[in-house]
C-alpha positions in Angstrom: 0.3 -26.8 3.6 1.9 -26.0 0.2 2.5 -22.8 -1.7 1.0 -22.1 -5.1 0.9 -19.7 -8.1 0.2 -18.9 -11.3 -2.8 -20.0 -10.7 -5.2 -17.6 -12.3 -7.0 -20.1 -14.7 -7.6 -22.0 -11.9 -11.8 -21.3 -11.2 -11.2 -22.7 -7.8 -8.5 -21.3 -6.6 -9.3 -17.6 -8.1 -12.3 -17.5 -6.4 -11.2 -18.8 -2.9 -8.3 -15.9 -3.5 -11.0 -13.3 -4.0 -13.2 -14.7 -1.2 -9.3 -13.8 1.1 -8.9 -10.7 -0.6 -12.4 -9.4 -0.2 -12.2 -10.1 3.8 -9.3 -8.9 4.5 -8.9 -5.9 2.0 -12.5 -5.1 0.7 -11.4 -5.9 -2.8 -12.2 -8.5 -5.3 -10.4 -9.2 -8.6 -12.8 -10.8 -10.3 -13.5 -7.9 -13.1 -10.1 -7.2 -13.5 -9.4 -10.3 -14.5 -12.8 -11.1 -16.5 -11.8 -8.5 -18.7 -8.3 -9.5 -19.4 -6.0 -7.3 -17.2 -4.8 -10.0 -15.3 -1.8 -10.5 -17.0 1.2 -12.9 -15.6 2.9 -9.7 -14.1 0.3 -10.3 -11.3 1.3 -13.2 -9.2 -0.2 -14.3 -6.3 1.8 -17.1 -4.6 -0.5 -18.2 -1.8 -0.5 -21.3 1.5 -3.5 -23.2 0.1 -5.0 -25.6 3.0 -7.5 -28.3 1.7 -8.4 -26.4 -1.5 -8.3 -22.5 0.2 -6.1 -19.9 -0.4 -5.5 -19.0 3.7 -2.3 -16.6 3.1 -0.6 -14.9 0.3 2.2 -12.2 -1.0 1.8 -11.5 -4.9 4.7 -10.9 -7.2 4.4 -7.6 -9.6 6.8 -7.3 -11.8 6.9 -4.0 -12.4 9.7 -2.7 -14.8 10.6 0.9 -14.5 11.6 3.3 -17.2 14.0 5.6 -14.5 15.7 8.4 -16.4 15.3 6.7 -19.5 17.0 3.3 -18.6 14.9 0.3 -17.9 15.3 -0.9 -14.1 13.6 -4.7 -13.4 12.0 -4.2 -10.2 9.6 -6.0 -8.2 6.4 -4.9 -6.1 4.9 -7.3 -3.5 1.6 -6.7 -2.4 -2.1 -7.9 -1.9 -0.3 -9.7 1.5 -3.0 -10.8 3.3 -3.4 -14.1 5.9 -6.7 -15.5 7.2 -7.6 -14.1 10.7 -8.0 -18.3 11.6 -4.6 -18.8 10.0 -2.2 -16.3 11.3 0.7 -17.0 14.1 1.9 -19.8 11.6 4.6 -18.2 9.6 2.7 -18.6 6.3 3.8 -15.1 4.9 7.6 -15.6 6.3 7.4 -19.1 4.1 5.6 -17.3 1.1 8.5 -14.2 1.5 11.2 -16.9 1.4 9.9 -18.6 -1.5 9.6 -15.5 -3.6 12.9 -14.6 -2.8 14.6 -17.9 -3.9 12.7 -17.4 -7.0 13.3 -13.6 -7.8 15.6 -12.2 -5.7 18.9 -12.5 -8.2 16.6 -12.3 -11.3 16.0 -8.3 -10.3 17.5 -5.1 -10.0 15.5 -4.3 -6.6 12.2 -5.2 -4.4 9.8 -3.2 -2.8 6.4 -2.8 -1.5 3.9 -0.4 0.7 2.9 -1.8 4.4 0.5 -0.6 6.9 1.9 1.0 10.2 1.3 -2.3 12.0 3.9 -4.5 10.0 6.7 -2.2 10.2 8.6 -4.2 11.8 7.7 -7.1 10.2 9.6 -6.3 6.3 13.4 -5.1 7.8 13.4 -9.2 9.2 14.0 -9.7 5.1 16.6 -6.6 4.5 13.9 -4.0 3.8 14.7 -0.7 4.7 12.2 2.1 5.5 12.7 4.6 2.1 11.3 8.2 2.0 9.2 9.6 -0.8 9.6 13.6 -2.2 6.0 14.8 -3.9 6.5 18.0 -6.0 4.1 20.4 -6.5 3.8 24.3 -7.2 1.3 27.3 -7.2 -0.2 28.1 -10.9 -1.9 30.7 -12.4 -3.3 30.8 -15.9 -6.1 32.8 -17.7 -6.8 30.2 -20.3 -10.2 27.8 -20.3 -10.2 24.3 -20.1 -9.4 21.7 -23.0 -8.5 19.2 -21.5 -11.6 16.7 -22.5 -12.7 13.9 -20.4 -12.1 10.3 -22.0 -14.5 8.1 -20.1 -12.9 4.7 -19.5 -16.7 3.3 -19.3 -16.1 0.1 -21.7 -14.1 -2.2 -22.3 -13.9 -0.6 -25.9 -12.2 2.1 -23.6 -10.2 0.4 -21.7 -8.4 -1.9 -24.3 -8.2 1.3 -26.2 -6.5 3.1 -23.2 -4.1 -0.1 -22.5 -3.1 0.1 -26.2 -1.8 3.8 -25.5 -0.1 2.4 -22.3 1.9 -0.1 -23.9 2.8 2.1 -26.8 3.3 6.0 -25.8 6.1 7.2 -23.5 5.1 9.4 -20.1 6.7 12.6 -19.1 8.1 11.5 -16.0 11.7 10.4 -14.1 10.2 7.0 -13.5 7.4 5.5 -14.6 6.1 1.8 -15.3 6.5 0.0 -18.6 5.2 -3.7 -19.8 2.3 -3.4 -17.1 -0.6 -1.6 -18.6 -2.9 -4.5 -16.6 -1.9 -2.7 -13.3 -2.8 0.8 -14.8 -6.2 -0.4 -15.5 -6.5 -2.2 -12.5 -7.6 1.6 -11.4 -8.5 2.8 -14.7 -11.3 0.6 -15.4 -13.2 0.3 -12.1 -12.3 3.3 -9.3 -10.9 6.1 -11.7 -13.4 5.7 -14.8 -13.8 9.3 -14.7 -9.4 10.3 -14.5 -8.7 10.2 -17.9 -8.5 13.2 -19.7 -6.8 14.4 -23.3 -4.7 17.5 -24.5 -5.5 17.7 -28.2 -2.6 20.3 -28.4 0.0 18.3 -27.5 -1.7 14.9 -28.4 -1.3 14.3 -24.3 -3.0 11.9 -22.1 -3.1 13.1 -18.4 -4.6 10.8 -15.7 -5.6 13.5 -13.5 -7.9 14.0 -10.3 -9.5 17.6 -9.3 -10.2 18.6 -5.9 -11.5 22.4 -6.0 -8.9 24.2 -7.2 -6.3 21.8 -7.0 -4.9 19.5 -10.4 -3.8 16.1 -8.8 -2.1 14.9 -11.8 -1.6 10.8 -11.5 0.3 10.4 -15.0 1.3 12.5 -18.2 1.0 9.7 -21.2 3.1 11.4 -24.2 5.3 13.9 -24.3 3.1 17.0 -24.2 4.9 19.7 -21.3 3.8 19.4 -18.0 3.2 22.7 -17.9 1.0 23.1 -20.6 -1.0 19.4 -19.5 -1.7 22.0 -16.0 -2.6 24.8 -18.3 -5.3 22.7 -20.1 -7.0 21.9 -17.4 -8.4 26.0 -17.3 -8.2 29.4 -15.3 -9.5 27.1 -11.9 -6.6 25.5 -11.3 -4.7 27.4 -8.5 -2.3 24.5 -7.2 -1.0 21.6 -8.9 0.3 18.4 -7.5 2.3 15.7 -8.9 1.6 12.0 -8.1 4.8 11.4 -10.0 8.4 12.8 -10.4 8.7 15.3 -13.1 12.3 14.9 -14.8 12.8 18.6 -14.7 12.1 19.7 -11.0 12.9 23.4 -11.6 10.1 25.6 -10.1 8.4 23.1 -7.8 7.9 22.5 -4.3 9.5 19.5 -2.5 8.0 17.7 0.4 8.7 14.3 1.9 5.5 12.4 0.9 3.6 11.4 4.0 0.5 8.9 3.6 -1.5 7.7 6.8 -0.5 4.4 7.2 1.6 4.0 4.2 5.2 3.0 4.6 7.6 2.1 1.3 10.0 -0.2 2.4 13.0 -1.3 -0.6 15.6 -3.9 -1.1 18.4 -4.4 -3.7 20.6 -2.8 -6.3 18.9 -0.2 -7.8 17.4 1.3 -4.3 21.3 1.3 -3.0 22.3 3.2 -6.1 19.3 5.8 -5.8 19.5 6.4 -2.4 19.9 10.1 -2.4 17.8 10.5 -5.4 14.5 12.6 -4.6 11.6 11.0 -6.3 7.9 8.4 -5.9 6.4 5.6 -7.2 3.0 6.3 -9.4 0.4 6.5 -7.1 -1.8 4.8 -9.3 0.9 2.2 -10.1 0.6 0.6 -6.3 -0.4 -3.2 -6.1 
């Protein structure tokens, strides 16, 4: 048994990772990393038996612009073990590892477990850490501007990592140096989210569900308010998949996501602890 990463450039090893990832999650990153968004903030250190990837944890770094000072934090996810494999402590030893490595390099850890490893993460200092969703009741007589950008090509896609990388959101927290995670969804399950403002040269990664605005991201520094208005008379709720930085005039609820638990560790979640806010939902790994 020994642990490896950085691995990606490794034909082998890639594959045999996808083959794990696909029976365990459903999910292949294959085409993610074919066209180029698999950058070194995606990690995977895996237990590789006799050539196969049998366990892993991945590392995301996943710096943070909170309240306009950059926090280095840390996402673990894509934790997966073999069915034939587990009840050998391969994802203690992978968890142990990645701390020696990271743990004093960052300001904070955290990650998103399903109900039936609860128990599992506080074994490592993880504590359970509530997330507030804001949203509010709109009304507006104006028609819709807000065009769709197709993220069809990879034209499109480098095109929309460029913005990314380069434009600042209109959000509390948000993630910076990572537009490969981003387009992890934006180039294969939300191909059809991106949408822009002309009026207040605004990129909004947004979702619509009858009458209701599920806005994933605001990239620039249009008004939130005016990204909702843009999207047309329709719109009767709007609902933020991000912390706005002015909360004034929304509705606060503790998040609550079937089989979704955010567990934290570290400096910057001790400081925050009474501050109300979420990670991006599209920003999960």
């Amino acid at each position: 048994m020994q642990i490896l990463y950085g691995y990606r450039e490794n034909e082998e090893l890639r594959r045999s990772f996808n083959e794990l990832a696909t029976k365990v999650f459903g999910l292949n990153f294959e085409g993610w990393y074919q066209n180029g968004f698999w950058k070194d903030n995606y990690n995977p250190y895996s237990v590789v038996e006799d050539g196969k990837v049998v366990a892993n944890v991945s590392v995301n770094t996943c710096d943070m612009n909170y309240d306009g000072t950059v926090k280095h934090l840390l996402q673990l996810g894509t934790v997966m073990t073999d069915p034939d494999f587990r009840g050998k402590g391969y994802s203690r030893k992978i968890m142990e590892r990645i701390f020696d490595d990271f743990e004093e390099k960052v300001d904070g850890i955290y990650l998103f477990a399903n109900d039936s490893v609860v128990d599992f993460y506080p074994k490592f200092g993880f504590e359970e850490r509530k997330e507030y969703q804001f949203s509010k009741t709109v009304s507006t007589g104006s028609d819709r501007t807000a065009k769709l950008v197709p993220m069809l090509s990879k034209e499109d896609w480098d095109k929309m990592s460029r913005i990314l990388n380069d434009t600042e959101q209109n959000s509390k927290m948000y993630m910076v140096g990572n537009s490969g995670l981003y387009m992890f969804y934006l180039s294969q399950f939300m191909q059809e989210n991106t949408f822009y403002i002309a009026e207040c040269d605004t990129y909004a990664i947004a979702e619509i569900e009858d009458d209701t605005l599920i806005l994933h991201a605001v990239i620039g520094n249009g008004d939130i308010d005016d990204v909702i208005t843009a999207f047309g008379k329709d719109i009767k709720k709007a609902v933020l998949s991000f912390t706005p930085k002015d909360t004034k005039g929304y509705d606060k609820n503790v998040l609550i996501e079937e089989d979704t638990h955010l567990f934290v560790k570290g400096k910057f979640f001790d400081e925050t602890k009474q501050d109300e806010y979420m990670f991006q939902a599209i920003t999960h790994a």
